[in-house]
Backbone as CSV, one residue per row, in Angstrom:
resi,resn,N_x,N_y,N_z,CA_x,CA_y,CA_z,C_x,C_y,C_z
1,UNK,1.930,24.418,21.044,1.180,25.336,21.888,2.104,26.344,22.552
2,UNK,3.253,25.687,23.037,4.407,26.655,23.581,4.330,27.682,22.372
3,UNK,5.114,27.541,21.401,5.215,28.792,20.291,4.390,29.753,20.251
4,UNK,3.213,28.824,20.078,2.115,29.714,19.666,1.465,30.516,20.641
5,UNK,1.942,30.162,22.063,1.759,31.046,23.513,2.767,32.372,23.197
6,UNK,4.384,32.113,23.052,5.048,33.070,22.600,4.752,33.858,21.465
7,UNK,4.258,33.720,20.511,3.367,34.731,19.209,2.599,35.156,19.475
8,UNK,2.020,34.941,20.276,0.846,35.862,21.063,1.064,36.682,21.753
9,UNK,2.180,36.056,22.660,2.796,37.395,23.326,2.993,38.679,23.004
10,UNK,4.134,37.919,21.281,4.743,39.263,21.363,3.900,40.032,19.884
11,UNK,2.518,39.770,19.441,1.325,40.312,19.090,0.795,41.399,19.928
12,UNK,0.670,40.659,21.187,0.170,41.587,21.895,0.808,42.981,22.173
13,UNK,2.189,42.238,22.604,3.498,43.780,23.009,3.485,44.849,21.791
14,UNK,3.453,44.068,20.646,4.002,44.989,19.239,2.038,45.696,19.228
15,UNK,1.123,45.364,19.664,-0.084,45.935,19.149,-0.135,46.914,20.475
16,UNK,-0.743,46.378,21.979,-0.130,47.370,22.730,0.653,49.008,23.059
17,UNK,1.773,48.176,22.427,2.849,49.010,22.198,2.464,50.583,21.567
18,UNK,1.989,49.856,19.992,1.846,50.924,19.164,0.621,51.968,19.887
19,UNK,-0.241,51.700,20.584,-1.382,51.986,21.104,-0.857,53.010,22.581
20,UNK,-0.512,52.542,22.566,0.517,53.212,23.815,0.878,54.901,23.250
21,UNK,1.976,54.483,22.547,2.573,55.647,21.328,1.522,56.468,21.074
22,UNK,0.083,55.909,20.547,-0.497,57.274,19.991,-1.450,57.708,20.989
23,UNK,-1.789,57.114,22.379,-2.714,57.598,23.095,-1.581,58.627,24.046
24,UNK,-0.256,58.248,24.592,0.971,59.173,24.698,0.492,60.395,24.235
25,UNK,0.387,60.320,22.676,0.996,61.725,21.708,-0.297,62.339,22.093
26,UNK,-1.372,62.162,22.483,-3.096,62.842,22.322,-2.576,63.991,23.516
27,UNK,-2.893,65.477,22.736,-2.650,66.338,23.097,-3.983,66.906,24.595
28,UNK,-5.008,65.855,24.130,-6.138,66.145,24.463,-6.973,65.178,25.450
29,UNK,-6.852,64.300,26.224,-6.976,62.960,26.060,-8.033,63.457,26.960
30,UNK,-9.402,62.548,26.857,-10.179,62.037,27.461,-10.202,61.379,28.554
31,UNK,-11.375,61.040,29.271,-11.282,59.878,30.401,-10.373,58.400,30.099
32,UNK,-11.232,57.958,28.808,-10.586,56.555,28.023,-9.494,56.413,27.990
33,UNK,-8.771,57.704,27.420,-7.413,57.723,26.810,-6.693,57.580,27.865
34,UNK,-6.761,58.301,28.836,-6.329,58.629,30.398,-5.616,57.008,31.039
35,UNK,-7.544,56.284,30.664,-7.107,55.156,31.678,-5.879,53.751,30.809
36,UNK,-6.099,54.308,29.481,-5.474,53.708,28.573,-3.871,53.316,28.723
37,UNK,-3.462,54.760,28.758,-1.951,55.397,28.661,-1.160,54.545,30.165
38,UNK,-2.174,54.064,30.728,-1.472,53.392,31.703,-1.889,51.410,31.329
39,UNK,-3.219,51.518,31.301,-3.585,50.100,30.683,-2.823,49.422,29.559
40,UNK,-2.450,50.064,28.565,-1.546,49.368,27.585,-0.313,49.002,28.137
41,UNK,0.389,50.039,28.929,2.019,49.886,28.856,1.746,48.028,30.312
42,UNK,0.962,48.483,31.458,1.054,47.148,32.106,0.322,45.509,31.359
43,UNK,-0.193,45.551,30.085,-0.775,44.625,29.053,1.108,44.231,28.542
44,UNK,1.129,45.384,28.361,2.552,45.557,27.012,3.886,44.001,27.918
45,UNK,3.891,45.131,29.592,4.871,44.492,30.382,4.287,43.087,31.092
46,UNK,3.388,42.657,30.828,2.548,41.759,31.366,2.825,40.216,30.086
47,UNK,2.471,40.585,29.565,2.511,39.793,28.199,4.289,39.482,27.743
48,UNK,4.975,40.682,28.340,6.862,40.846,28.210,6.874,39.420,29.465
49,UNK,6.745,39.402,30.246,6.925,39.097,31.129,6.821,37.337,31.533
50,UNK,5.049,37.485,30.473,4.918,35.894,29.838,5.476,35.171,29.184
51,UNK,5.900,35.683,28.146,7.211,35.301,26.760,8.247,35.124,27.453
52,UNK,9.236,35.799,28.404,10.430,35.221,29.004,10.472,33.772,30.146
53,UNK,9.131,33.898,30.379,8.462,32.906,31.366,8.632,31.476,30.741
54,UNK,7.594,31.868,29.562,7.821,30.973,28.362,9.064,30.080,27.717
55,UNK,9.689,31.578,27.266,11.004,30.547,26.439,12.230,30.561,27.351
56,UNK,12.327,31.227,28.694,13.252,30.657,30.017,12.781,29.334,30.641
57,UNK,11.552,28.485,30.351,11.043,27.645,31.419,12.233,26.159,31.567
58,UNK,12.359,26.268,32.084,13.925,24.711,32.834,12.489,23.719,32.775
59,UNK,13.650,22.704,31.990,12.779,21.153,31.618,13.225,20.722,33.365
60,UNK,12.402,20.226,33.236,11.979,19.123,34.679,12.601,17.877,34.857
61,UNK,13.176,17.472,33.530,13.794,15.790,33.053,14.988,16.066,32.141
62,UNK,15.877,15.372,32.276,17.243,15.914,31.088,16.093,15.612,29.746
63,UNK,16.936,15.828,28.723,16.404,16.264,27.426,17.575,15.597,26.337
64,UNK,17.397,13.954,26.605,18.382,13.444,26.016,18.425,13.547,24.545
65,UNK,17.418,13.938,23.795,17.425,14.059,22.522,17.990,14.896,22.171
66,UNK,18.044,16.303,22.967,19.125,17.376,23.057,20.367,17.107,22.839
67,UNK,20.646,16.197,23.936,21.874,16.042,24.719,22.688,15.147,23.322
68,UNK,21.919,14.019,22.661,22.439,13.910,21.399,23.088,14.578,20.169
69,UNK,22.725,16.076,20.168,23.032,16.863,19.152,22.611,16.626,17.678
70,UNK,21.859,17.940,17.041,21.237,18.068,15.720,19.887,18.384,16.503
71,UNK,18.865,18.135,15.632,17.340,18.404,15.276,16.894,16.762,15.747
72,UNK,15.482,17.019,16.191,14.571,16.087,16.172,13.684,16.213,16.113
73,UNK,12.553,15.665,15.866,11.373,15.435,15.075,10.313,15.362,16.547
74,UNK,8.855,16.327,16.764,8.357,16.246,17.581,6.968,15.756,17.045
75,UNK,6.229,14.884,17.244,4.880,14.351,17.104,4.085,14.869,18.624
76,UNK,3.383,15.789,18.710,1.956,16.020,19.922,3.165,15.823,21.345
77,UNK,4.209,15.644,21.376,4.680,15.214,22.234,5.665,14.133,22.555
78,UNK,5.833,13.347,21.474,6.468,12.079,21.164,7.488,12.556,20.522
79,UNK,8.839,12.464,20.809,9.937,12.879,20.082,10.956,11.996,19.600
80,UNK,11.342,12.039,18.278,12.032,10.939,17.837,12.976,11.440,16.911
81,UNK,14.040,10.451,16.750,15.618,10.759,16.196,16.210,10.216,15.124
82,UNK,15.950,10.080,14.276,16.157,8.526,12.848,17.782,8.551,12.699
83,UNK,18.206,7.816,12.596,19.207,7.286,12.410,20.013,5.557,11.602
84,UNK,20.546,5.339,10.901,20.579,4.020,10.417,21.477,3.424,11.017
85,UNK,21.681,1.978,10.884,23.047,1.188,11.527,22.767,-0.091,10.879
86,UNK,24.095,-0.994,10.717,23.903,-2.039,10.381,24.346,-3.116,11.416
87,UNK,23.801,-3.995,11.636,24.097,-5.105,12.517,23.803,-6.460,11.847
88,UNK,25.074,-7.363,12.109,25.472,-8.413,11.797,24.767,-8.889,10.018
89,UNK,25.159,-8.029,8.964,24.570,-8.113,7.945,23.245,-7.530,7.389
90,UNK,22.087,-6.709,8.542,21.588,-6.409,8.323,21.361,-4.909,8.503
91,UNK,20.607,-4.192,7.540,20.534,-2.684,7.666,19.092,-2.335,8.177
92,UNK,19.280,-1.825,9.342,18.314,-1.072,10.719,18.330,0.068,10.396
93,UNK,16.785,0.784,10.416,16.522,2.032,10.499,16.105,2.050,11.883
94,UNK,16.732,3.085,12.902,16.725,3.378,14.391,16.160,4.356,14.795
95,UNK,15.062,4.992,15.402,14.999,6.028,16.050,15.072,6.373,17.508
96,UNK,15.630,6.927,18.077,16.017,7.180,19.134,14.655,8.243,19.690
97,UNK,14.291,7.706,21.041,12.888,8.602,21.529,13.116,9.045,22.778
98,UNK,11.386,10.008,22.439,11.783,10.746,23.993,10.275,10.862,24.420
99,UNK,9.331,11.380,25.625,8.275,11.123,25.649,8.537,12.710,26.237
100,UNK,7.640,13.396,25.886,7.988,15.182,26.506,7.406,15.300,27.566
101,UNK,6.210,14.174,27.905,5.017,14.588,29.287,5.403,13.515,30.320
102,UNK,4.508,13.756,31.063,4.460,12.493,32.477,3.335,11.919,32.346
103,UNK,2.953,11.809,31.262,1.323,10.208,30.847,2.181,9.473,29.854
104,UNK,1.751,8.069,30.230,2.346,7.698,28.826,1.571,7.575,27.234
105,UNK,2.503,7.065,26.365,1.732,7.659,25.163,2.422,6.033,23.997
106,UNK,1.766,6.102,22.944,2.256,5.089,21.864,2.647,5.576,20.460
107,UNK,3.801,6.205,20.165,3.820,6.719,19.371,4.312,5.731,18.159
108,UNK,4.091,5.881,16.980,4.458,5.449,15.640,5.009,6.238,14.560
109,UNK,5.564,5.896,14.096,6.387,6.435,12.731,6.157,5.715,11.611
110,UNK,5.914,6.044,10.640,6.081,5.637,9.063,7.083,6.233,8.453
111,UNK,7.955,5.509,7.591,9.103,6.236,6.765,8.717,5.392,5.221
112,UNK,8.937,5.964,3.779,8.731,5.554,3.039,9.496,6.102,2.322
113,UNK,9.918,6.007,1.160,10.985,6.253,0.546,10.672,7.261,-0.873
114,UNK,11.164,8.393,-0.494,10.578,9.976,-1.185,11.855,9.655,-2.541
115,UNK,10.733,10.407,-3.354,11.298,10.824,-4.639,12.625,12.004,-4.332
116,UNK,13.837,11.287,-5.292,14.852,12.208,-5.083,15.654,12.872,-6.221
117,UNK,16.080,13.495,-7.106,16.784,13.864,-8.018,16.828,12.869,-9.006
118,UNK,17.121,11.534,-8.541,17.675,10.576,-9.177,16.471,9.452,-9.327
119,UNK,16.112,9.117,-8.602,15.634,7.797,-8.265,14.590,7.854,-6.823
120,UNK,13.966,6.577,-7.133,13.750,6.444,-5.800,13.665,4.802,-5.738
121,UNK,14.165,4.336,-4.185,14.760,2.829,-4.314,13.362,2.094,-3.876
122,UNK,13.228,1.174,-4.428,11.844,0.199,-4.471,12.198,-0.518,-2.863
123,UNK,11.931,0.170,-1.687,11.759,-0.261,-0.399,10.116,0.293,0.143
124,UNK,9.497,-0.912,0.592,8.633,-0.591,1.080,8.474,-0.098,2.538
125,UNK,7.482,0.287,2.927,7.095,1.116,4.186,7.548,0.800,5.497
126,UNK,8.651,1.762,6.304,9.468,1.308,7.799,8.389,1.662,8.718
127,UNK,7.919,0.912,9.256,7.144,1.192,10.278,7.396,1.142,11.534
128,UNK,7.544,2.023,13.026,7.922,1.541,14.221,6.585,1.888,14.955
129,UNK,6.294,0.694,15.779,5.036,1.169,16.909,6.257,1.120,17.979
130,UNK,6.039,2.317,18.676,6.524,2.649,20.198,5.927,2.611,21.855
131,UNK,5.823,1.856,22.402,4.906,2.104,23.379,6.403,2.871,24.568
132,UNK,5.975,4.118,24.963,6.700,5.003,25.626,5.879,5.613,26.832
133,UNK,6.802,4.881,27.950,6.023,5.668,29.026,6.483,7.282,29.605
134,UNK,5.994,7.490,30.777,6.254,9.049,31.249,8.037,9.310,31.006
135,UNK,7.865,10.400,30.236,9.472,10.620,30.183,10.151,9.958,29.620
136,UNK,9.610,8.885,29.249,11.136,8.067,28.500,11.688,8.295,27.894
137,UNK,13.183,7.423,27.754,13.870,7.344,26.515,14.424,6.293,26.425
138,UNK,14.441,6.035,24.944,14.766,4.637,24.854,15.271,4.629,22.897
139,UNK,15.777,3.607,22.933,15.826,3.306,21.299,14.901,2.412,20.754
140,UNK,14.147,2.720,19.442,14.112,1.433,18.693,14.287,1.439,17.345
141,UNK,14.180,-0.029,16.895,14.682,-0.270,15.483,14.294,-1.264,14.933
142,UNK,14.078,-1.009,13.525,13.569,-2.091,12.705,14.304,-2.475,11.682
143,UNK,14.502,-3.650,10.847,15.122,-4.552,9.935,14.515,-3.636,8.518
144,UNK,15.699,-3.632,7.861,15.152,-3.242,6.507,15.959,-4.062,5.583
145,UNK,15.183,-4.681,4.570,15.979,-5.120,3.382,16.150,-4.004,2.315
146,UNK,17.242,-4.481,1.684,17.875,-3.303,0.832,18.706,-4.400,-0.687
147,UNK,17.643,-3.758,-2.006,18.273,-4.648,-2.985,19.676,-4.697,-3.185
148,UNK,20.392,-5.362,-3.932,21.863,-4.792,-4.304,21.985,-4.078,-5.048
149,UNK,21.161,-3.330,-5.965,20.820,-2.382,-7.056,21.351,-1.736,-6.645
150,UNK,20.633,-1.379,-5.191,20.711,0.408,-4.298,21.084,-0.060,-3.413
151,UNK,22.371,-0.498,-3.002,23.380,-0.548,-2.540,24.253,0.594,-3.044
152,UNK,25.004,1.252,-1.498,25.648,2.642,-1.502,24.955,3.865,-2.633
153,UNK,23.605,3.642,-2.456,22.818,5.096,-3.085,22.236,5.998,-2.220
154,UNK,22.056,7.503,-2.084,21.517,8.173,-1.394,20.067,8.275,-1.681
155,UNK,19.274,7.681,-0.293,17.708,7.335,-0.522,17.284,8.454,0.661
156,UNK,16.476,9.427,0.464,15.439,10.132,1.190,14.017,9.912,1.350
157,UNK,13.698,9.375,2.828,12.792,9.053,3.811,12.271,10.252,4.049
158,UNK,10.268,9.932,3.761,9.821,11.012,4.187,9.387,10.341,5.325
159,UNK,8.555,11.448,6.299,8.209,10.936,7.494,7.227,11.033,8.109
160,UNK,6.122,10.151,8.412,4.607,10.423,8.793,4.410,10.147,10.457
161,UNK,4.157,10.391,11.378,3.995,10.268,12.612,2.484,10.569,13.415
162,UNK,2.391,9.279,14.140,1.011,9.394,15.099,1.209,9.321,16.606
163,UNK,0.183,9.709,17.536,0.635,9.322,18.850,-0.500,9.559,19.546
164,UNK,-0.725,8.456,20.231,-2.181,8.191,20.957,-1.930,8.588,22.443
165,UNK,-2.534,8.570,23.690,-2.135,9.522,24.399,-3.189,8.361,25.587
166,UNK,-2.991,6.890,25.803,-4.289,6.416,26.509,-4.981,6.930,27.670
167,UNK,-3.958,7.993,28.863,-4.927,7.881,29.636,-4.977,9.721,29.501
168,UNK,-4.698,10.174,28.840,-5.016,11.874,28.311,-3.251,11.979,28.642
169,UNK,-2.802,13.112,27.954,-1.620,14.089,27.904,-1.044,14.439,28.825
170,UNK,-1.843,14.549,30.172,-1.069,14.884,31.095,-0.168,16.509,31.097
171,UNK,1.119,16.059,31.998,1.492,17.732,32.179,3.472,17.717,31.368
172,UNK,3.016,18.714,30.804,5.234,18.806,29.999,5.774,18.720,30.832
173,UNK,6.707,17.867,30.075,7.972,17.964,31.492,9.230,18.867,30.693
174,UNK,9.263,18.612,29.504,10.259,19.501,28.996,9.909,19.996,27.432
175,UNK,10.221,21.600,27.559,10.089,22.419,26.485,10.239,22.749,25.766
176,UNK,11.635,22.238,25.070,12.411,22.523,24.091,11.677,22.133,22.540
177,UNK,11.166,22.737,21.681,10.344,22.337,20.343,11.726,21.487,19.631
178,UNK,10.932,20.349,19.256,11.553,19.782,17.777,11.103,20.119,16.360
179,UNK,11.560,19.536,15.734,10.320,20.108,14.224,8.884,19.127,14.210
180,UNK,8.196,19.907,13.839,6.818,19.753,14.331,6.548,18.479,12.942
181,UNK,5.968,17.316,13.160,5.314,16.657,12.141,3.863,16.847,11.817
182,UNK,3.553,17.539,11.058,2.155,17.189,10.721,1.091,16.194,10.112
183,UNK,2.615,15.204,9.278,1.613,14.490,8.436,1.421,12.937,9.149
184,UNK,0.244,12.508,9.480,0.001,11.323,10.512,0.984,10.170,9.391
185,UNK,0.410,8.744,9.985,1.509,7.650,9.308,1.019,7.408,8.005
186,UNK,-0.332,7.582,7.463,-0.849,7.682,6.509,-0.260,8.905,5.157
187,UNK,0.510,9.384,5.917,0.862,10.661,5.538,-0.205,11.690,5.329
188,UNK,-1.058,11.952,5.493,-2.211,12.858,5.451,-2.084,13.764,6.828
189,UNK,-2.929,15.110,6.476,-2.404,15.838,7.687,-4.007,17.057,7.355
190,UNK,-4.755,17.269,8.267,-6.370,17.974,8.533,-5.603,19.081,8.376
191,UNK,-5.013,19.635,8.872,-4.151,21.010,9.109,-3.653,21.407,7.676
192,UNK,-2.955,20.489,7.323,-2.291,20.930,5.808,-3.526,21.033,4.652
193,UNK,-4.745,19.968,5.049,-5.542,20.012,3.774,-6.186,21.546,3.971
194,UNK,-6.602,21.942,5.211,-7.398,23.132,5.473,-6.662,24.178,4.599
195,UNK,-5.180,24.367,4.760,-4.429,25.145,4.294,-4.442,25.001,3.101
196,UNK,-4.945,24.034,2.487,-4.261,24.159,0.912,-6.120,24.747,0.182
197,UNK,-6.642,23.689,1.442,-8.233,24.793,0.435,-8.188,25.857,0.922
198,UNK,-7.477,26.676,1.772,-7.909,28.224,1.705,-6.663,28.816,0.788
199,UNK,-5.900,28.211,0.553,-4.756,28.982,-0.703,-5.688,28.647,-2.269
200,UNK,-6.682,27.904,-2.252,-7.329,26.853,-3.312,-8.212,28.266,-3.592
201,UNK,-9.166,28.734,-2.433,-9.971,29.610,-2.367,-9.640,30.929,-2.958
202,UNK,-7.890,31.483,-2.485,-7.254,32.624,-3.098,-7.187,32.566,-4.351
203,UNK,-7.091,31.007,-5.252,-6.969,31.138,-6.465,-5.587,30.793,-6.639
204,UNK,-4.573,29.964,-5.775,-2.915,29.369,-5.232,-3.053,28.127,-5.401
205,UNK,-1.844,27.509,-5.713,-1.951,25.987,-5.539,-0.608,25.818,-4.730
206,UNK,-0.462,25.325,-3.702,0.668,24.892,-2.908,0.581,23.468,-2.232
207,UNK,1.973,22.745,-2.597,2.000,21.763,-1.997,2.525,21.664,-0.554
208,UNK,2.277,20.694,0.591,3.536,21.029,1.767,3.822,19.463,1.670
209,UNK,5.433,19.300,1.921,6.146,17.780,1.655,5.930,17.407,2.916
210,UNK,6.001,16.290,3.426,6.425,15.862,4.516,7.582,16.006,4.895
211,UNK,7.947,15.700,6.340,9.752,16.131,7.123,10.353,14.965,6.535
212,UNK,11.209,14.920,5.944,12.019,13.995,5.601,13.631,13.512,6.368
213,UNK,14.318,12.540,6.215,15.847,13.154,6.232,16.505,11.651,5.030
214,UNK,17.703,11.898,5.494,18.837,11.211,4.411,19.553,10.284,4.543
215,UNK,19.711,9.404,3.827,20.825,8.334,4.462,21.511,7.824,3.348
216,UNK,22.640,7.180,3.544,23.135,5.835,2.205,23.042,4.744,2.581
217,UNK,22.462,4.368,1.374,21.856,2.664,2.157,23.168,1.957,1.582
218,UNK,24.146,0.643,2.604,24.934,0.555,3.031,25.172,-0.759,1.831
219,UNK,26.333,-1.583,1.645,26.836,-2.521,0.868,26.750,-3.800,1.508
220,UNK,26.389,-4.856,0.961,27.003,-6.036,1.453,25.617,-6.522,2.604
221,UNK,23.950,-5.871,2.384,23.333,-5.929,3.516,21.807,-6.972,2.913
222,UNK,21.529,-7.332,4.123,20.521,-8.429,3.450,19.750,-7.957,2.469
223,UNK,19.048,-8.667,1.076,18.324,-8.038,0.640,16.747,-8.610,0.731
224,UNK,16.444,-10.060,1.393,15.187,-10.733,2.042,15.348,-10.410,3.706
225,UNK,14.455,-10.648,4.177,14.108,-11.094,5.930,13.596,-12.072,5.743
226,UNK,14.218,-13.391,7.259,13.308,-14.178,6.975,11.654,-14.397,7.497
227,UNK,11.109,-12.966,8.055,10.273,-12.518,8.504,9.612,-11.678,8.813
228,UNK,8.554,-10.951,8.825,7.929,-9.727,8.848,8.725,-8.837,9.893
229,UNK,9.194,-7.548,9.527,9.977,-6.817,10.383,8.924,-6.237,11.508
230,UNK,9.552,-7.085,12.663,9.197,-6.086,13.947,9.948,-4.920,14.620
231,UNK,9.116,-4.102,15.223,9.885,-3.357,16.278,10.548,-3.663,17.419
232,UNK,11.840,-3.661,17.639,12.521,-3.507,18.977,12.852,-2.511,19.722
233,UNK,12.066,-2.318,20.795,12.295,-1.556,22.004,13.013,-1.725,22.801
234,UNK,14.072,-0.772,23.068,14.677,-0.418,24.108,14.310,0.331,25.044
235,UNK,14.195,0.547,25.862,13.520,1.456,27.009,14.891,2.172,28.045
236,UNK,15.602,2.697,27.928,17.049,2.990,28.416,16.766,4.131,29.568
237,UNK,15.962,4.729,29.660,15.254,5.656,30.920,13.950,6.163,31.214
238,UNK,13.472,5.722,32.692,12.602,6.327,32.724,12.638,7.306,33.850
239,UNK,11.092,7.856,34.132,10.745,9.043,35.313,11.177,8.786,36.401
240,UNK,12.298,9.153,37.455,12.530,9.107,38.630,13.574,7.875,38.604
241,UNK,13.862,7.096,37.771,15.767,6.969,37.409,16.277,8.004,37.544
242,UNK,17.830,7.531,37.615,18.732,8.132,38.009,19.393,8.614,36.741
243,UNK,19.879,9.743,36.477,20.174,10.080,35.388,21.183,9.934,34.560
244,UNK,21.373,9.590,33.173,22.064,8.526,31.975,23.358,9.639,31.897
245,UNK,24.448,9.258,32.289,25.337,10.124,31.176,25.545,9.765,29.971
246,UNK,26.012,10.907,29.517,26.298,10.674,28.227,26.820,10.390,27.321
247,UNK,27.965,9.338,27.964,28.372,8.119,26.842,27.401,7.200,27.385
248,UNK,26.432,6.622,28.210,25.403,5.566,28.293,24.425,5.745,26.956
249,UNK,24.204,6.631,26.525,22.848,7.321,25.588,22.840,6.067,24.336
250,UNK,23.187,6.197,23.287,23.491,5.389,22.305,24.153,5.065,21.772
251,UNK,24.862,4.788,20.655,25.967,4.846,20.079,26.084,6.190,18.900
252,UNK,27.011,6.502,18.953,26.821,7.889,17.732,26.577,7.530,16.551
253,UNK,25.635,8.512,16.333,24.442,8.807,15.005,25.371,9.007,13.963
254,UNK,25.073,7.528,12.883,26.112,7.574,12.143,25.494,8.016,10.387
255,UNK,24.303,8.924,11.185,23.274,9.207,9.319,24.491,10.154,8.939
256,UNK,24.839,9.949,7.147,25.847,11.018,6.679,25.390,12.557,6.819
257,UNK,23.888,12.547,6.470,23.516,13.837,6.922,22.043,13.975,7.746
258,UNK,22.452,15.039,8.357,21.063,15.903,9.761,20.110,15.068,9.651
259,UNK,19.019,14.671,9.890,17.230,14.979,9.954,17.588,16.617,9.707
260,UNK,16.729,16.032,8.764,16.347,17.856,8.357,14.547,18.099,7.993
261,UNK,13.944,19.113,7.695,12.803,19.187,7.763,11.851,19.935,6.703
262,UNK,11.462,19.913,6.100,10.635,20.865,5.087,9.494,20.713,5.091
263,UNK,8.854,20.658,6.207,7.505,20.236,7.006,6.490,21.101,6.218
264,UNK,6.804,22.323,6.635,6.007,23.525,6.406,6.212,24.322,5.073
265,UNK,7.126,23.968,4.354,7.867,24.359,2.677,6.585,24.098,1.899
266,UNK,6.110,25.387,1.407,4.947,24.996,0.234,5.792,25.333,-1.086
267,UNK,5.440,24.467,-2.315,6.310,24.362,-3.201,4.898,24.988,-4.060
């Protein structure tokens, strides 16, 4: 909604604007034109004025997902960080979160394992339920088995995200956009299908992928659990704590490469 407050803006300035220019040049102008030549330019500076409002606004709460460095992934408000690690033999897919409002919210992730150049490794579906209150941040992580096949292979995770909102959305506390997920945990996304039947309608066929990112799945790591993988929550800050520096945050993000995103890439 932020963005799309700023595109409007500067719609307005660039339409304005031009309107400005030719009621200016009217050698002749009317009453209309008259009241115009002044009505556009305070629309023009009015709308200028909103957009800096906009993309100057100071978060209210540090912005530890920031403060991590790279890209992160924004769901309605729910912001999250993927990352892998292995502990004591086993290989954890981690995401590191953030809650952007002051209501709390339950966000989830699905990761499943995307077709890549090469291959794709027979791991079934990472699932994390998050329950995240106002502002938080916190880590969590789930157990993944990994055959010895695909051991030290590069496997790309696409990424589906939901987030329920129990007692309504409440108010932002901080502004900074991540990359936007569209496709829920199902991977399906209302937005993307609309889009593809009106490219359907032009007589286009376009696909959009889900956000994905990258990892190497690691050597020497379990390839059973002896039990259905749960989520572990960490909860490492909340609203009106005192604030985390930043060697407290996590341990450094040891994915070989970014979260990266091709959310919106129609192929």
């Amino acid at each position: 909604m932020r963005e799309f407050t700023k595109v409007m803006c500067v719609v307005v300035i660039m339409f304005c604007g031009v309107w400005a220019a030719l009621v200016w040049a009217d050698d002749h102008p009317d009453s209309l034109t008259k009241v115009l030549r002044y009505a556009l330019p305070v629309v023009c500076i009015a709308a200028l004025v909103g957009f800096l409002a906009i993309h100057f606004r100071m978060d209210e709460v540090p912005d530890y997902l920031h403060q991590l460095g790279g890209h992160y992934f924004d769901r309605d408000g729910f912001c999250f960080k993927l990352y892998p690690s292995t502990e004591d033999g086993v290989f954890f897919m981690n995401a590191a979160f953030q809650n952007r409002r002051d209501s709390p919210c339950v966000g989830r992730i699905a990761l499943r394992p995307g077709a890549d150049f090469v291959s794709t490794a027979k791991i079934g579906k990472v699932y994390f339920e998050i329950p995240c209150e106002p502002a938080a941040f916190g880590v969590a992580k789930v157990p993944v088995p990994i055959a010895r096949e695909y051991y030290g292979k590069k496997q790309r995770f696409e990424i589906g995200a939901s987030v329920e909102h129990p007692r309504g959305k409440g108010r932002t506390l901080r502004f900074r956009n991540g990359f936007t997920v569209r496709h829920n945990i199902d991977f399906k996304s209302k937005v993307i299908t609309a889009m593809q039947m009106g490219a359907l309608l032009a007589k286009h066929w376009v696909r959009y992928k889900p956000g994905y990112f990258k990892v190497v799945l690691p050597d020497g790591v379990a390839e059973m659990l002896p039990s259905k993988p749960q989520t572990e929550v960490a909860t490492l800050w909340k609203l009106h704590d005192p604030e985390l520096p930043l060697s407290d945050l996590v341990a450094p993000l040891v994915a070989e490469e970014v979260a990266t995103t091709v959310e919106n890439d129609p192929e």
